[in-house]
Structures are given as C-alpha cells and as structure tokens.
C-alpha positions in Angstrom: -4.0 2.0 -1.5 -2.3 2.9 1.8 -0.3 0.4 3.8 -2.8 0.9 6.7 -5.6 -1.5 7.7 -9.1 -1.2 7.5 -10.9 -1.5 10.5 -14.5 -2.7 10.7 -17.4 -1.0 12.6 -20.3 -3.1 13.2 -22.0 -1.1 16.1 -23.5 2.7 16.5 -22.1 2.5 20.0 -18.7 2.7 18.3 -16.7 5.9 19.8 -15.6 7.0 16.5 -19.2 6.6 15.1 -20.5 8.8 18.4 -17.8 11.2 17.4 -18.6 11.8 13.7 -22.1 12.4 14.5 -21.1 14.7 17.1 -19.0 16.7 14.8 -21.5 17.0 12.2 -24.3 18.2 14.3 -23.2 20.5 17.0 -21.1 23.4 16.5 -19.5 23.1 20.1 -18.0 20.0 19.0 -16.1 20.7 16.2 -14.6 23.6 18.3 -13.5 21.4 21.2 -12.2 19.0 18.8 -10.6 21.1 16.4 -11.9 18.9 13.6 -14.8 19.0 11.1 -16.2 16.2 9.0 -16.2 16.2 5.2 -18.7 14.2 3.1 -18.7 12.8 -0.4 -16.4 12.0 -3.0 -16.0 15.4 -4.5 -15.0 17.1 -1.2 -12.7 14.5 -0.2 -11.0 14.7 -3.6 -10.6 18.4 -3.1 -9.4 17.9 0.6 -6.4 15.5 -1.0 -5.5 18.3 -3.5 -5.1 21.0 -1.3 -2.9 18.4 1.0 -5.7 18.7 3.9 -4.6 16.5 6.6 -7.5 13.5 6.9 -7.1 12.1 9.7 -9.6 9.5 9.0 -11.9 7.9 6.7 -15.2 6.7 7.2 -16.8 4.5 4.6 -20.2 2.9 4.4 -19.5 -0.9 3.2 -21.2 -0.5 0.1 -18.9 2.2 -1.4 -15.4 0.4 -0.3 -15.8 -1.6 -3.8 -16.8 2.1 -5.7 -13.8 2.4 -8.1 -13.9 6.4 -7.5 -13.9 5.9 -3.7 -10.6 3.6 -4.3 -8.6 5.9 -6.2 -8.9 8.5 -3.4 -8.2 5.7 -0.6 -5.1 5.4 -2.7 -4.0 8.8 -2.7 -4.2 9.0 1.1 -2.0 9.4 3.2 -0.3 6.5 5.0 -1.0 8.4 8.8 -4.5 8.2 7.6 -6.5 5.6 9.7 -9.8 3.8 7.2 -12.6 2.4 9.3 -15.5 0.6 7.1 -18.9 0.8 8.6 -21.3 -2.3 8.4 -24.2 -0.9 10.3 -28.2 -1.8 9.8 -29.3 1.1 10.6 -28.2 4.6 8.8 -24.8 5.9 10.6 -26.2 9.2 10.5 
C-alpha cells in the first residue's frame, strides 16, 4: 500500500465529494477541470496499467477491506492522495 494516509470523509458537503459529482455529471466540468472520474475496479486496474496518472481515490468504506480493491491501492502511486467515504446517504 502507498505511504500516503487515508483521509476520512464523513459529510456530502465535503469539497472533494462536490467535486466528483460534478465531474461525473456535467460535461462543462470535466473540461474546466481537465479531469474525469473513473469507476470500478476493472477501470482503475486498467488506468494503473497504462500508467494513468490518478490523482485520487475515492473509496466507499465498505470496499477498503475488499482484497481486489487493496491490491490496486498498492500499486498506486505514492503522489496519489486516498480519501475513504463514510457517508449515510449514497455519494452519488
């Protein structure tokens, strides 16, 4: 696993939150940005093998402990910044 910490997001308010939901439903957004979001194991897997620079991870609690989910948290990156979202209600 990488050397960075992994931050905890308890609120929607949460600017990174705002952000991600941004970038996944309005166009405008990812232009402005210059990023996109990717979603799933399978992407993110293919994202590290073609050296795609992730920026950051988002991760719903209940798939920190998933063994697939921490083999690709330990091929990332140590720039890349892990936030672990404990929300009640859906993120997105």
């Amino acid at each position: 696993m990488t050397s960075t910490p992994i931050e905890l997001i308890t609120s929607d308010k949460n600017q990174t939150v705002k952000l991600a939901k941004a970038l996944l439903t309005q166009a405008r957004q990812r232009k402005k940005q210059g990023q996109t979001v990717i979603e799933g194991i399978h992407l993110m897997d293919a994202a590290l093998r073609s050296d795609y620079p992730l920026v950051q991870v988002l991760l719903a609690q209940s798939a920190h402990s998933h063994p697939e989910v921490q083999q690709l948290l330990s091929r990332l990156p140590t720039y890349t910044s892990i936030l672990r979202a404990c929300l009640l209600i859906p993120v997105f």
